[in-house]
C-alpha positions in Angstrom: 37.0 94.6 -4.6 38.4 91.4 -5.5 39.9 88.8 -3.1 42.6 88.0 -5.8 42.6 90.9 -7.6 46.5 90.7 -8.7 45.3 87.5 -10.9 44.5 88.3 -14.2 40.9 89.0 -15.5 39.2 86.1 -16.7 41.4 83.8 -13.8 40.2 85.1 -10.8 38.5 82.6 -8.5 35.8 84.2 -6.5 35.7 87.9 -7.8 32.3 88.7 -6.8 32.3 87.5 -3.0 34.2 88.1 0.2 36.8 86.2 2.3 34.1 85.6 4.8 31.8 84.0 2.0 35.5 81.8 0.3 35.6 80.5 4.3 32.2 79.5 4.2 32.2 77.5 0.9 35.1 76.4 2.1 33.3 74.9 5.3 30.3 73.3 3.0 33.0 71.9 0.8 35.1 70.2 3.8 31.6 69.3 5.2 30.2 67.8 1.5 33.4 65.6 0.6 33.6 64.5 4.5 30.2 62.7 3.4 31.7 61.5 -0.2 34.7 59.4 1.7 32.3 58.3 4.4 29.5 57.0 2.2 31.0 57.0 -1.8 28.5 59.7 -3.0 26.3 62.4 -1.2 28.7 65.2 -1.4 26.7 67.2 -4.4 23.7 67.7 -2.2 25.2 69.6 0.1 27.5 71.7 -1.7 25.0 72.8 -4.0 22.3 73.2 -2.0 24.0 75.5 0.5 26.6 77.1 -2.3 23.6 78.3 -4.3 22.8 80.6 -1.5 26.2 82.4 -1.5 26.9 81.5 -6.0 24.9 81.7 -9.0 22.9 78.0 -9.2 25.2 77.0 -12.7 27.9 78.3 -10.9 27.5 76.4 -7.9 26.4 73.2 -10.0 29.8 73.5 -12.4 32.2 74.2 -9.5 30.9 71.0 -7.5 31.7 68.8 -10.4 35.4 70.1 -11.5 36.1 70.0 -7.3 34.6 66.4 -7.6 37.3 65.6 -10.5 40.2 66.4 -8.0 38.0 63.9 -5.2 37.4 61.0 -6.8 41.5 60.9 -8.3 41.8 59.9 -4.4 39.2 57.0 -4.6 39.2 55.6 -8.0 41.8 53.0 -7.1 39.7 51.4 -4.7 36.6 51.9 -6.4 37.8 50.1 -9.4 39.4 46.9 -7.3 36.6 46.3 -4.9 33.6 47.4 -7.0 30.4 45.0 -7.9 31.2 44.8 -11.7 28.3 42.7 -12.3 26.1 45.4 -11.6 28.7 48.4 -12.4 29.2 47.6 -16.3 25.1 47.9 -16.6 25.0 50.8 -15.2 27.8 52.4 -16.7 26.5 51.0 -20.8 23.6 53.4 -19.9 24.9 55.6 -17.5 26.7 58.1 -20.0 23.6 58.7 -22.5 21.3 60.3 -19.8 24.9 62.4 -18.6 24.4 63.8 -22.0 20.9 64.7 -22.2 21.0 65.7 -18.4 23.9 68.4 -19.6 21.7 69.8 -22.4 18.6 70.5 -20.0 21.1 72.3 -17.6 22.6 74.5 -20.4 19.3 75.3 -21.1 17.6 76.3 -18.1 17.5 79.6 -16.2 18.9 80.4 -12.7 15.6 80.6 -11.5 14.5 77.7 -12.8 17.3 75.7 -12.2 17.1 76.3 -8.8 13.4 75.1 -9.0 13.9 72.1 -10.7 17.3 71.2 -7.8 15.5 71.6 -4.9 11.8 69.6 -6.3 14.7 66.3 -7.8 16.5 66.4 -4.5 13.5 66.5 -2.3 11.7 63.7 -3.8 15.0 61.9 -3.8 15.7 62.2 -0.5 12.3 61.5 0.3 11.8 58.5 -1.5 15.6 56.5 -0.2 12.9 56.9 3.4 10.6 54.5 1.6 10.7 50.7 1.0 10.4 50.8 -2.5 13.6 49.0 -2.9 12.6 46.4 -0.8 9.2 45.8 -2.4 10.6 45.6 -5.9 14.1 43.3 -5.1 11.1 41.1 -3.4 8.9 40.9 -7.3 11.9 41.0 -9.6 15.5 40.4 -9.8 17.1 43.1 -8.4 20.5 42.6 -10.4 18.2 42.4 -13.4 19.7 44.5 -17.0 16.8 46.2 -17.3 16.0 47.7 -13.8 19.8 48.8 -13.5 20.2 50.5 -17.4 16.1 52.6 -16.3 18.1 53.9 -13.1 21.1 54.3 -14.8 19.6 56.6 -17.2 17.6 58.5 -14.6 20.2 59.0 -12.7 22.8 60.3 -15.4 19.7 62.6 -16.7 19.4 63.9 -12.8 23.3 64.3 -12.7 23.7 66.3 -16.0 20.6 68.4 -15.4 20.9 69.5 -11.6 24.7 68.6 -10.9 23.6 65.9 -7.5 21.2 63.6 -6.3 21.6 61.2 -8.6 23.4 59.1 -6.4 20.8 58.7 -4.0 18.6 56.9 -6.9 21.5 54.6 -7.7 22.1 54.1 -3.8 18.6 52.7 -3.2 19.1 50.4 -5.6 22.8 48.9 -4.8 22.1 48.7 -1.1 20.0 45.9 -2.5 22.1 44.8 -5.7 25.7 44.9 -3.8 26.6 41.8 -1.1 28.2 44.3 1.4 28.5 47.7 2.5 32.6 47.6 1.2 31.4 46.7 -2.4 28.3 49.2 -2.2 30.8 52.5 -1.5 33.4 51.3 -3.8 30.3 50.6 -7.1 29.3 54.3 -6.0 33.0 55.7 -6.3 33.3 53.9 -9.5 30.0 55.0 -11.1 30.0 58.9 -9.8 33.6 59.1 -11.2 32.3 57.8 -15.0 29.6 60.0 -14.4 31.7 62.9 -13.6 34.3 62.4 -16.5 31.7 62.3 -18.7 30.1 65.1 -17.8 33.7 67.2 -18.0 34.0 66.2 -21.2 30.4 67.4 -22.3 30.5 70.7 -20.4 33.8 71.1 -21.5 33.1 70.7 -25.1 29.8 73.2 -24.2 32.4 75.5 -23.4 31.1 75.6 -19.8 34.5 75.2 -18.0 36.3 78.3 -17.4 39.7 79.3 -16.7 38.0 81.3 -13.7 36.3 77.7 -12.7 39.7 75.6 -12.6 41.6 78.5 -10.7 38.3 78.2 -8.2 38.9 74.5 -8.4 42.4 74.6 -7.2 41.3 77.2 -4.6 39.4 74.5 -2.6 41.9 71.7 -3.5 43.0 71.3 -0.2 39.9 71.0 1.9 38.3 68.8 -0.3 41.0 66.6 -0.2 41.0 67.1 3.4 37.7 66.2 4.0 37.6 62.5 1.8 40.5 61.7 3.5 39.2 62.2 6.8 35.5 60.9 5.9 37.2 57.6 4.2 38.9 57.6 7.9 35.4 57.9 9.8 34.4 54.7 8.1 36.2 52.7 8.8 34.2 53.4 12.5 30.8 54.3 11.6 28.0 53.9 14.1 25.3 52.2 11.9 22.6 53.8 10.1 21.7 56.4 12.3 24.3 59.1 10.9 23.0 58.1 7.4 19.3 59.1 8.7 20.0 62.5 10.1 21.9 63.1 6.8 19.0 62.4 5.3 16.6 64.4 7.5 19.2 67.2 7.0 19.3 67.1 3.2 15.5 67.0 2.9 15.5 70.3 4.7 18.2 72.0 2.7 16.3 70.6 -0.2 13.0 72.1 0.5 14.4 75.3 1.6 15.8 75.4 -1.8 12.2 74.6 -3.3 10.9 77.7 -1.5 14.1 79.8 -2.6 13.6 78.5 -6.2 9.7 79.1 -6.3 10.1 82.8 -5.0 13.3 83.4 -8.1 10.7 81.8 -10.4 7.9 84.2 -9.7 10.3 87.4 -9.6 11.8 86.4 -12.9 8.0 85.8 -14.4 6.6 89.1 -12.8 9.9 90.6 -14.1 8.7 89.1 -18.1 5.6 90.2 -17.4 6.4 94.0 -16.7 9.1 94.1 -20.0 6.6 93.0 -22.2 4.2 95.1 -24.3 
């Protein structure tokens, strides 16, 4: 039975799951854009990691983005007025080319796979933002250099169009570096994840990706994701150094590799399942 079964077919948000399971994306989505006001990016981790176990993986991927849309309406303001344009334009030139390619590989993949191919990007994300890697390469080149921005830029709108998140966390490692402060890092990452996320409404959009069922979801979980970057953008204004941001981390690489494991036990069943249909 339907939670909002006096909507019409086609517009009802959540048919398949219970009110127990709307409270608990509900909770990951308060959670995940608590994170996105605190830090500027990180809520697409979370919300699809965990909502893939309760939603179908494009379903999880597609919701996170148009509940992003309604986010980042609250932030652009300051993003745009405090952001490290010097660095932001570069990025954003090469940004929207790997959003596009990045959307094609998702419309293209299976469930199985696609939950495969989140959890292995996200892992060795997260992993890699515990290395120095940053530090060793601002200390040979120049950091703020075209070039080393437009490669992550294009990695990192390929990651976001393909899996949905993550692709912050390539960008972050490298503006922790490229931006003067922590003020103008968090307002670059509002303004680049909100090009990236225009961009890729307009693509899935066009894909015809974006259903009425998706927006009335959307409006659904309006409030506590509002909620949650208002309170988060709140939080830091007082945040206790970098040790929140490393359990976050620690925390995410979990998720992610429990997701790896989920994703590598769908791929099999759906291979063993080939196998048997075949002649």
């Amino acid at each position: 039975m339907s939670v909002f079964e006096f909507l019409s077919p086609g517009t009802t948000p959540f048919a398949d799951i219970s009110w127990r399971a709307i409270g608990i994306i509900g909770l990951i989505y308060f959670g995940s854009f608590f994170v996105r006001g605190t830090f500027g990016f990180g809520s697409g981790v979370p919300a699809i990691l965990l909502g893939s176990y309760i939603l179908e993986p494009h379903h999880a991927v597609l919701l996170l983005l148009t509940c992003s849309s309604i986010s980042h309406a609250q932030f652009i303001g300051h993003g745009l007025r405090y952001a490290d344009w010097g660095v932001a334009k570069v990025i954003l030139i090469f940004l929207i080319p790997g959003v596009i390619g990045g959307v094609w590989v998702f419309r293209e993949l299976s469930s199985a796979w696609l939950t495969l191919v989140l959890g292995v990007v996200i892992s060795i994300i997260v992993a890699i933002s515990f290395t120095d890697i940053m530090n060793k390469v601002s200390a040979r080149t120049d950091i703020r250099s075209p070039w080393i921005a437009g490669a992550l830029a294009t990695c990192s709108g390929c990651i976001a169009g393909a899996v949905g998140a993550g692709a912050n966390y390539l960008t972050a490692a490298y503006l922790r570096h490229a931006c003067p402060t922590a003020h103008e890092l968090r307002a670059t990452g509002f303004t680049l994840s909100t090009v990236s996320i225009v961009g890729r409404v307009v693509v899935t959009s066009f894909a015809g990706l974006i259903t009425p069922q998706m927006i009335a979801e959307t409006i659904v979980l309006a409030p506590v994701v509002i909620a949650g970057g208002w309170l988060g953008a709140r939080f830091f204004r007082a945040l206790p150094g970098a040790r929140f941001d490393v359990v976050f981390r620690v925390f995410l690489l979990m998720v992610s590799i429990s997701v790896v494991g989920k994703g590598i036990w769908q791929v099999v069943d759906f291979v063993q399942m080939d196998a048997g249909s075949g002649p």
